[in-house]
C-alpha positions as CSV (number, residue, x, y, z in Angstrom):
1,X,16.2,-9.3,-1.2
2,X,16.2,-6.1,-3.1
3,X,18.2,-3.1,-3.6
4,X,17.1,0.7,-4.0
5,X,19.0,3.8,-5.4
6,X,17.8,6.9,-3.3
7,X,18.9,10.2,-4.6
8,X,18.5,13.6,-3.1
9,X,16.7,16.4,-4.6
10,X,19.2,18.8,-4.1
11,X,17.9,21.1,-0.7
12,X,19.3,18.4,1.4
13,X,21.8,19.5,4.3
14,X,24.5,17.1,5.1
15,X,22.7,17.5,8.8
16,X,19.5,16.7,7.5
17,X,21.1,13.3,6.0
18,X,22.9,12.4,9.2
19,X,19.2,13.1,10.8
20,X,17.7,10.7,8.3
21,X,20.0,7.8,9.0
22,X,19.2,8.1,13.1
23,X,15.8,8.1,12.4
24,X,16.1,4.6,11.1
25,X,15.1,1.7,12.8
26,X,18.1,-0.2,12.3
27,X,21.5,-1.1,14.1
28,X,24.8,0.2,12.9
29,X,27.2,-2.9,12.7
30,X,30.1,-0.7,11.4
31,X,31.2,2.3,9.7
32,X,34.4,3.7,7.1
33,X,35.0,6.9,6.0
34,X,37.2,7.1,3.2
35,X,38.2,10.8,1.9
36,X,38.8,10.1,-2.0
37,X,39.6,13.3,-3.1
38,X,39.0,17.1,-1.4
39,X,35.6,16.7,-3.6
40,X,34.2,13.2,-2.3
41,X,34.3,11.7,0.9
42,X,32.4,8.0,0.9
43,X,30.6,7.1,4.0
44,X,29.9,3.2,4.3
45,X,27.2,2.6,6.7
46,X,26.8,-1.1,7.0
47,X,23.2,-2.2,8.9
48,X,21.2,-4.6,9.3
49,X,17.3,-4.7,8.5
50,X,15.2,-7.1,7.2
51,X,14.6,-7.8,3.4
52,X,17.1,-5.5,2.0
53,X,20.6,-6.1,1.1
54,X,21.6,-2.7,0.4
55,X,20.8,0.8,-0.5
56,X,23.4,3.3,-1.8
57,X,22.1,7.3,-1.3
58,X,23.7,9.9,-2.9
59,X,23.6,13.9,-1.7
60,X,25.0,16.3,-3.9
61,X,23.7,18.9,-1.5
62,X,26.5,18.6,0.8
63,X,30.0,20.4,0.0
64,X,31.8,18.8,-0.7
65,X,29.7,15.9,-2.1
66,X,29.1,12.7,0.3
67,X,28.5,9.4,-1.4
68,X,26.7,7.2,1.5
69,X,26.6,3.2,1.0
70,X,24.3,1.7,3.1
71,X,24.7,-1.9,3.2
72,X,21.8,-3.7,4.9
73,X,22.2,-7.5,5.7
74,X,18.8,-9.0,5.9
75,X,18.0,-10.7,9.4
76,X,17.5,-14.3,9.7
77,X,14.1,-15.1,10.8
């Protein structure tokens, strides 16, 4: 189990970060949007992958900013 802060480096689209999460080779068990304020919207993307429990990635890029929790749930082998 381990747990990695990803942040972008600023030239990241909010397409570009929907792009990256398709690309990965996991399963999407379920997902909340929750609008905060007109200046933060939180996307939790909960998956499932092995070793990892969760990652949280941050994009200041988009506007206005999206805060995107990935939770992974490690599979049982």
């Amino acid at each position: 189990m381990e747990s990695v802060v990803l942040r972008s480096g600023g030239v990241l689209k909010l397409g570009a970060l929907l792009q990256f999460l398709l690309s990965l080779p996991i399963t999407p068990l379920e997902t909340n949007i929750y609008h905060v304020s007109q200046n933060l919207t939180i996307l939790e993307y909960n998956i499932s992958r092995i070793f990892f429990e969760s990652i949280f990635f941050l994009s200041m890029a988009a506007n206005p900013p999206i805060f995107i929790n990935l939770c992974l749930i490690p599979h049982t082998l």
